[in-house]
FIVO-666305 format. One record per atom (N, C-alpha, C): y, z negated, x; atom name. Coordinates in nm, 3 decimals. Layout:
REM FIVO-666305
<yy: Y zz: Z xx: X name: CA>
...
***
This chain:
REM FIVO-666305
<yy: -2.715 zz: -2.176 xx: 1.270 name: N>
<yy: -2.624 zz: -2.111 xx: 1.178 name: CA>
<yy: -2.531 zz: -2.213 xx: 1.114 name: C>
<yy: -2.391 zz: -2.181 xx: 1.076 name: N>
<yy: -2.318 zz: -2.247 xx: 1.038 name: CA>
<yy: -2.323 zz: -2.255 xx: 0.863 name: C>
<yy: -2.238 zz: -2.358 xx: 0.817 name: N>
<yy: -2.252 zz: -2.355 xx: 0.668 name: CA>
<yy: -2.143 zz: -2.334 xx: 0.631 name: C>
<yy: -2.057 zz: -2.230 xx: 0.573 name: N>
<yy: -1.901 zz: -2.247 xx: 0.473 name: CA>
<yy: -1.945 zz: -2.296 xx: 0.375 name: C>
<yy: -1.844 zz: -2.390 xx: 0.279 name: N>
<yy: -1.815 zz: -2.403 xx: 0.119 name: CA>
<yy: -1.679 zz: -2.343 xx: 0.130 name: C>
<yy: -1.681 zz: -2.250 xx: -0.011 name: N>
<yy: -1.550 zz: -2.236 xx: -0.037 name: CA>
<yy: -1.500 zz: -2.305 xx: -0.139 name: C>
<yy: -1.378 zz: -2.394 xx: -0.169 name: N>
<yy: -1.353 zz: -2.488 xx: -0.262 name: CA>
<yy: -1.261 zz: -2.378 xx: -0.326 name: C>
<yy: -1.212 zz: -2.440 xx: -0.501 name: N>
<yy: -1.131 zz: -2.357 xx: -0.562 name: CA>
<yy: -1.162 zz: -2.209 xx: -0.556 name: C>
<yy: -1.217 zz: -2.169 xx: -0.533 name: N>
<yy: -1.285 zz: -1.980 xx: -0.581 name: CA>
<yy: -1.214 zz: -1.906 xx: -0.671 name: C>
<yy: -1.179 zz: -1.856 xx: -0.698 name: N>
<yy: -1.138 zz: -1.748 xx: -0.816 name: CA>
<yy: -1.224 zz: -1.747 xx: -0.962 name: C>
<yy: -1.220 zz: -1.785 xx: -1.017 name: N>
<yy: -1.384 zz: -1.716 xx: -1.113 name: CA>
<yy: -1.354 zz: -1.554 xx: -1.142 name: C>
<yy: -1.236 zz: -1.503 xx: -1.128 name: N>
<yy: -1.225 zz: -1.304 xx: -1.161 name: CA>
<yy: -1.235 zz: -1.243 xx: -0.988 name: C>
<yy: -1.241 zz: -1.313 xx: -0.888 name: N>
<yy: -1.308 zz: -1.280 xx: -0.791 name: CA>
<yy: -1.437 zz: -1.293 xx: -0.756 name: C>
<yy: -1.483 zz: -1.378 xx: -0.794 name: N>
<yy: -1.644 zz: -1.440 xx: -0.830 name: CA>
<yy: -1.751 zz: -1.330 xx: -0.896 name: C>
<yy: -1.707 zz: -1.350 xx: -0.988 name: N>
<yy: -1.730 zz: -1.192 xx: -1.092 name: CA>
<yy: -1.705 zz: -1.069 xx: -1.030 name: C>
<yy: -1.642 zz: -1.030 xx: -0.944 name: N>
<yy: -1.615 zz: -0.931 xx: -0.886 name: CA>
<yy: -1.695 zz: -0.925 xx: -0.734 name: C>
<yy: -1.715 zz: -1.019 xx: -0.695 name: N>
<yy: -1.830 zz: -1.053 xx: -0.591 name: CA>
<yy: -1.940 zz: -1.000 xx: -0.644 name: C>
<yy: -2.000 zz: -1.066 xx: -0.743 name: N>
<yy: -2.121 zz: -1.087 xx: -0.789 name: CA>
<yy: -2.175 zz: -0.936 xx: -0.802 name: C>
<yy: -2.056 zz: -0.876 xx: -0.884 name: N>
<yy: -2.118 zz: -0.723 xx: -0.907 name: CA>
<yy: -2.093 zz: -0.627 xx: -0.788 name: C>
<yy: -2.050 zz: -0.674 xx: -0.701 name: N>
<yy: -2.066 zz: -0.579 xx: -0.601 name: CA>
<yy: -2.162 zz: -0.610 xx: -0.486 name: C>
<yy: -2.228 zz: -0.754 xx: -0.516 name: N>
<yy: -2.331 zz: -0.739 xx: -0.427 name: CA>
<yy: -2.465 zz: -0.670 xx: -0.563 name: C>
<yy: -2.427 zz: -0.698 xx: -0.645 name: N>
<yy: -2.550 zz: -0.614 xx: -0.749 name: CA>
<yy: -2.553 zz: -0.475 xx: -0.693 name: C>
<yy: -2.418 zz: -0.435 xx: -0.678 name: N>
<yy: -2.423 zz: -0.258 xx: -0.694 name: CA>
<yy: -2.501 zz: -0.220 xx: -0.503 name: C>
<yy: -2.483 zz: -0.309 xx: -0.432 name: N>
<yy: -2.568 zz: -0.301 xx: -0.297 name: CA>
<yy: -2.711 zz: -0.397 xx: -0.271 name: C>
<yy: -2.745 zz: -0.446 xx: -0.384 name: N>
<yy: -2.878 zz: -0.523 xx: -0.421 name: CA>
<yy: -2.851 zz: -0.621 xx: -0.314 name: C>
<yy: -2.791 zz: -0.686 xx: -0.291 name: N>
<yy: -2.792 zz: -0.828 xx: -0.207 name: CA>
<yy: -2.723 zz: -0.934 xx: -0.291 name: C>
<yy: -2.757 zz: -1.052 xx: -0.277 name: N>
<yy: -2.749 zz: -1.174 xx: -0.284 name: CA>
<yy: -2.553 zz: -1.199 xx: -0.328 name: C>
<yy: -2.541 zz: -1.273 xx: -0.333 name: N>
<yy: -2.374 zz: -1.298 xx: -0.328 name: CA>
<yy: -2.340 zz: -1.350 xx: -0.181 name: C>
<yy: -2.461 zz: -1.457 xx: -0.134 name: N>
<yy: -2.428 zz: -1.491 xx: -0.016 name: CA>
<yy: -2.444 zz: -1.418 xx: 0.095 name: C>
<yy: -2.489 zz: -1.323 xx: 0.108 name: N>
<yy: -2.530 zz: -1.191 xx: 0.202 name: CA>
<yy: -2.428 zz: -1.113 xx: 0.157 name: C>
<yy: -2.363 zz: -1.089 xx: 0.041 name: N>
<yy: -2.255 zz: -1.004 xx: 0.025 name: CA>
<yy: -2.120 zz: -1.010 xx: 0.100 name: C>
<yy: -2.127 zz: -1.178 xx: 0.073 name: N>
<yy: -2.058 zz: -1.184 xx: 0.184 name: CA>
<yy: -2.001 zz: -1.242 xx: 0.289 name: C>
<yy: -2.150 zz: -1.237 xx: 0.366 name: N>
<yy: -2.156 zz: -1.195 xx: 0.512 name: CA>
<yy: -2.139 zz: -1.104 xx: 0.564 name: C>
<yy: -2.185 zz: -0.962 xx: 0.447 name: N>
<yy: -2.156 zz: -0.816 xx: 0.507 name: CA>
<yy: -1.989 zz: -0.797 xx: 0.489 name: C>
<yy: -1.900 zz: -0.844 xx: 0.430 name: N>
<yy: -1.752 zz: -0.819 xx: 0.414 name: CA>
<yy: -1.717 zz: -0.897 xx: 0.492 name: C>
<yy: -1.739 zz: -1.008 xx: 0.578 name: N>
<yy: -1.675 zz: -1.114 xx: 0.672 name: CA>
<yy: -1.746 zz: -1.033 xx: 0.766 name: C>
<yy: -1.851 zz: -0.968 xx: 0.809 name: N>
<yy: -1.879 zz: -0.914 xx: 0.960 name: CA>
<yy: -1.786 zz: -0.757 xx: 0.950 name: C>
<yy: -1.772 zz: -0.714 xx: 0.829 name: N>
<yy: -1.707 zz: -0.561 xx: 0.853 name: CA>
<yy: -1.574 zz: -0.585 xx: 0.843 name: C>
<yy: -1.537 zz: -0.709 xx: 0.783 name: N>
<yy: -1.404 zz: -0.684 xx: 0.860 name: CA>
<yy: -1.357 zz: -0.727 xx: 1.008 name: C>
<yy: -1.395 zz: -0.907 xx: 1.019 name: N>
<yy: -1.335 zz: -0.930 xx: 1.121 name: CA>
<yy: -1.428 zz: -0.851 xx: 1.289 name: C>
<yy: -1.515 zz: -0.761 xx: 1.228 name: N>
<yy: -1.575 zz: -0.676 xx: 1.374 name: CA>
<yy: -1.543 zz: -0.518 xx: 1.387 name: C>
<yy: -1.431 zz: -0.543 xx: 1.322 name: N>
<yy: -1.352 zz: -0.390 xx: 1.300 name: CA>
<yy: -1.300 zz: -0.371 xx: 1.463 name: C>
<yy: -1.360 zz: -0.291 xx: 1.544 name: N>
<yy: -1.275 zz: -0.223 xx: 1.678 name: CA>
<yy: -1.107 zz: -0.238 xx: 1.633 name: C>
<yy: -1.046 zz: -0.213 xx: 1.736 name: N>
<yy: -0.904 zz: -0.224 xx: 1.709 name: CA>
<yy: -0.864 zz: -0.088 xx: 1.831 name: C>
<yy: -0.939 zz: 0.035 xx: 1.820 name: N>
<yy: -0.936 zz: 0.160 xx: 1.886 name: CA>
<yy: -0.811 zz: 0.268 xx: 1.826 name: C>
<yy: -0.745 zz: 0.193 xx: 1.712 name: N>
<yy: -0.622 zz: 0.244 xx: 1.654 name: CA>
<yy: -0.473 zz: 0.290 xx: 1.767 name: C>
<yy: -0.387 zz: 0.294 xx: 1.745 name: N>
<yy: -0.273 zz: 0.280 xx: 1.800 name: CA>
<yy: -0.243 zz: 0.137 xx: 1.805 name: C>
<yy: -0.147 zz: 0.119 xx: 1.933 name: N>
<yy: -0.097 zz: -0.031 xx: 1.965 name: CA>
<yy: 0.002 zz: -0.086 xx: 1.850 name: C>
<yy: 0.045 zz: -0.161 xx: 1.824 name: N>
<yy: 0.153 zz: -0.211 xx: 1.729 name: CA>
<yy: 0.311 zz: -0.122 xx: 1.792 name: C>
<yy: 0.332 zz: -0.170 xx: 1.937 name: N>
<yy: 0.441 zz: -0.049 xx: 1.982 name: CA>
<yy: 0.448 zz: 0.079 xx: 1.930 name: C>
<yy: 0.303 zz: 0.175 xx: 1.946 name: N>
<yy: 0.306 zz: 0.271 xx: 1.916 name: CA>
<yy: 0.326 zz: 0.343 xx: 1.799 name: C>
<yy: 0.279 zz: 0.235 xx: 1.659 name: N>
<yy: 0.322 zz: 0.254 xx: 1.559 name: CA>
<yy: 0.434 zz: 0.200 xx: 1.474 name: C>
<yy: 0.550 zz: 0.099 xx: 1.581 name: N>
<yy: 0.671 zz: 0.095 xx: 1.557 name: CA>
<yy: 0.743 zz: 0.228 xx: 1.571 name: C>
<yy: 0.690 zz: 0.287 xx: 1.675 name: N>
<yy: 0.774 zz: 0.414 xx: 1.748 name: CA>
<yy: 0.797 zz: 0.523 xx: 1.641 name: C>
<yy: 0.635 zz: 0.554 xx: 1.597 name: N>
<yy: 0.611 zz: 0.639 xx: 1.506 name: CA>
<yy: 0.682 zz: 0.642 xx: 1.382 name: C>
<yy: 0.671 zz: 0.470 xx: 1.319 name: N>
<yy: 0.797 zz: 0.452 xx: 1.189 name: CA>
<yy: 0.890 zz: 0.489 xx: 1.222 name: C>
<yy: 0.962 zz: 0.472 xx: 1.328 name: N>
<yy: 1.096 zz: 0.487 xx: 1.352 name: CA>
<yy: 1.181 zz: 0.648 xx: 1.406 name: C>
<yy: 1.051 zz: 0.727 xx: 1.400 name: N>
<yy: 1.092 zz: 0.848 xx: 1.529 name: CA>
<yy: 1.202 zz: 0.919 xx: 1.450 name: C>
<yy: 1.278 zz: 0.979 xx: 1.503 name: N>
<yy: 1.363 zz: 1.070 xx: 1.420 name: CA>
<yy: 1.489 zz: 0.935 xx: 1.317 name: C>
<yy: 1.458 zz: 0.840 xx: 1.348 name: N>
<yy: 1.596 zz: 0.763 xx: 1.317 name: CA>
<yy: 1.738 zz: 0.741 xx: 1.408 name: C>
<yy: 1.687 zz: 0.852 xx: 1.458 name: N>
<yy: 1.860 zz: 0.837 xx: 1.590 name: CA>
<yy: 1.915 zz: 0.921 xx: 1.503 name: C>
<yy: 1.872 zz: 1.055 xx: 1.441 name: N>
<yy: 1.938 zz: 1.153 xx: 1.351 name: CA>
<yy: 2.004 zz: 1.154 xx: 1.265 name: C>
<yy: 2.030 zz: 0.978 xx: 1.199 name: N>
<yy: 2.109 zz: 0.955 xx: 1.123 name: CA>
<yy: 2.255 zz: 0.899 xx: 1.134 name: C>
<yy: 2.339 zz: 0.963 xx: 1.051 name: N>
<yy: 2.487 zz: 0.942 xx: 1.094 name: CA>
<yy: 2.517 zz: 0.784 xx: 1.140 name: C>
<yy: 2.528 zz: 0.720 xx: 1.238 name: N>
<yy: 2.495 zz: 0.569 xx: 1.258 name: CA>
<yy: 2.539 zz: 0.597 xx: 1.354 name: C>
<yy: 2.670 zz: 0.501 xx: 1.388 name: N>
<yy: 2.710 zz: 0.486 xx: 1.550 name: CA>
<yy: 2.712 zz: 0.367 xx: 1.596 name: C>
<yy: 2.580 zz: 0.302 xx: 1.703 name: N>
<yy: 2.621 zz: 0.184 xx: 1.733 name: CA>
<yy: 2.713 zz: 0.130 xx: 1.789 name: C>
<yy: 2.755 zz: 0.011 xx: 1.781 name: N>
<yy: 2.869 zz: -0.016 xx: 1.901 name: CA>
<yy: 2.851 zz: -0.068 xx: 1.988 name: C>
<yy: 2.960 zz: -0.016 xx: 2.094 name: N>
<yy: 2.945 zz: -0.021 xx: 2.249 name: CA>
<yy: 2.959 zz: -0.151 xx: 2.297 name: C>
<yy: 2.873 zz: -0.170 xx: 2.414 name: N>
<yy: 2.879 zz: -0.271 xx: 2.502 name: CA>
<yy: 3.000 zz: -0.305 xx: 2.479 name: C>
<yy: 3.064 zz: -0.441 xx: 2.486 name: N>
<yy: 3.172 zz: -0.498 xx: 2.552 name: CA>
<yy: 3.140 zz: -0.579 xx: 2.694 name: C>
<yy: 3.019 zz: -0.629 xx: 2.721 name: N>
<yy: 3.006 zz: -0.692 xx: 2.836 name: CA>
<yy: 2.869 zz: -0.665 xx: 2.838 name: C>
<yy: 2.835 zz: -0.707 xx: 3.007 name: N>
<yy: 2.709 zz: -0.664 xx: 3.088 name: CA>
<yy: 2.601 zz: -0.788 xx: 2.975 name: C>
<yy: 2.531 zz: -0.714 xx: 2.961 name: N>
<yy: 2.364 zz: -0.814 xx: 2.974 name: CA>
<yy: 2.366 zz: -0.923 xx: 3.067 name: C>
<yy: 2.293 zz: -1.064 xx: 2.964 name: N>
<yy: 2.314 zz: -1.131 xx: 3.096 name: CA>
<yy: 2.174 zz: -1.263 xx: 3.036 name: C>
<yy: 2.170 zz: -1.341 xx: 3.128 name: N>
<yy: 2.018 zz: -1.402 xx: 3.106 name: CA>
<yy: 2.062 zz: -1.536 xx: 3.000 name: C>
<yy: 1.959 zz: -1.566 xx: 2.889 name: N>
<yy: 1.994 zz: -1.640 xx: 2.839 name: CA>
<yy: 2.039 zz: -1.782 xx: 2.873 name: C>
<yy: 2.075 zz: -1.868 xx: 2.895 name: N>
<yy: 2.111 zz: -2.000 xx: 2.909 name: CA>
<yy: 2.130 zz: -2.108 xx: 2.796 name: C>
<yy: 1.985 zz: -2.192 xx: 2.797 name: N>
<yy: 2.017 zz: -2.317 xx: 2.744 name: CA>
<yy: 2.033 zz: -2.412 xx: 2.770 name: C>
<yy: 2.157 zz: -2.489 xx: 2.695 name: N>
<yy: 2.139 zz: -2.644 xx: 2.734 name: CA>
<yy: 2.061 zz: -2.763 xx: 2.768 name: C>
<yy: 2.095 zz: -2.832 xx: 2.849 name: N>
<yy: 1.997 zz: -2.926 xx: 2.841 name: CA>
<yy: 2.000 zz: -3.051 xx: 2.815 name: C>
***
């Protein structure tokens, strides 16, 4: 098993630790282990990041907004060298 120290702490997060591993009867240091395993072992079974760009955005063509037109073809970037 590994060891963290956390340097510089909060003391009004500390306090706020403390009583919330009281209110689930564990330790502070078991407290949190259970908030470092529930978060970073959260599935990611959500929508993709694309999918919820799409979603922010749906229904924004409907607004009076005219882009402007091509003047020239697409073309591949080129850098110097």
């Amino acid at each position: 098993m590994a060891i963290l120290t956390i340097r510089d702490f909060d003391e009004g997060l500390k306090a706020k630790l403390r009583v919330r591993a009281a209110e689930h009867g564990r330790s502070m240091e078991a407290e949190v282990r259970a908030i470092l395993a529930s978060v970073l072992t959260k599935s990611n079974s959500g929508p993709g990041m694309g999918s919820r760009i799409r979603q922010r955005f749906d229904g924004v063509d409907d607004l009076p907004v005219e882009l402007p037109r091509r003047t020239e073809r697409a073309r591949a970037v080129e850098f110097p060298e």
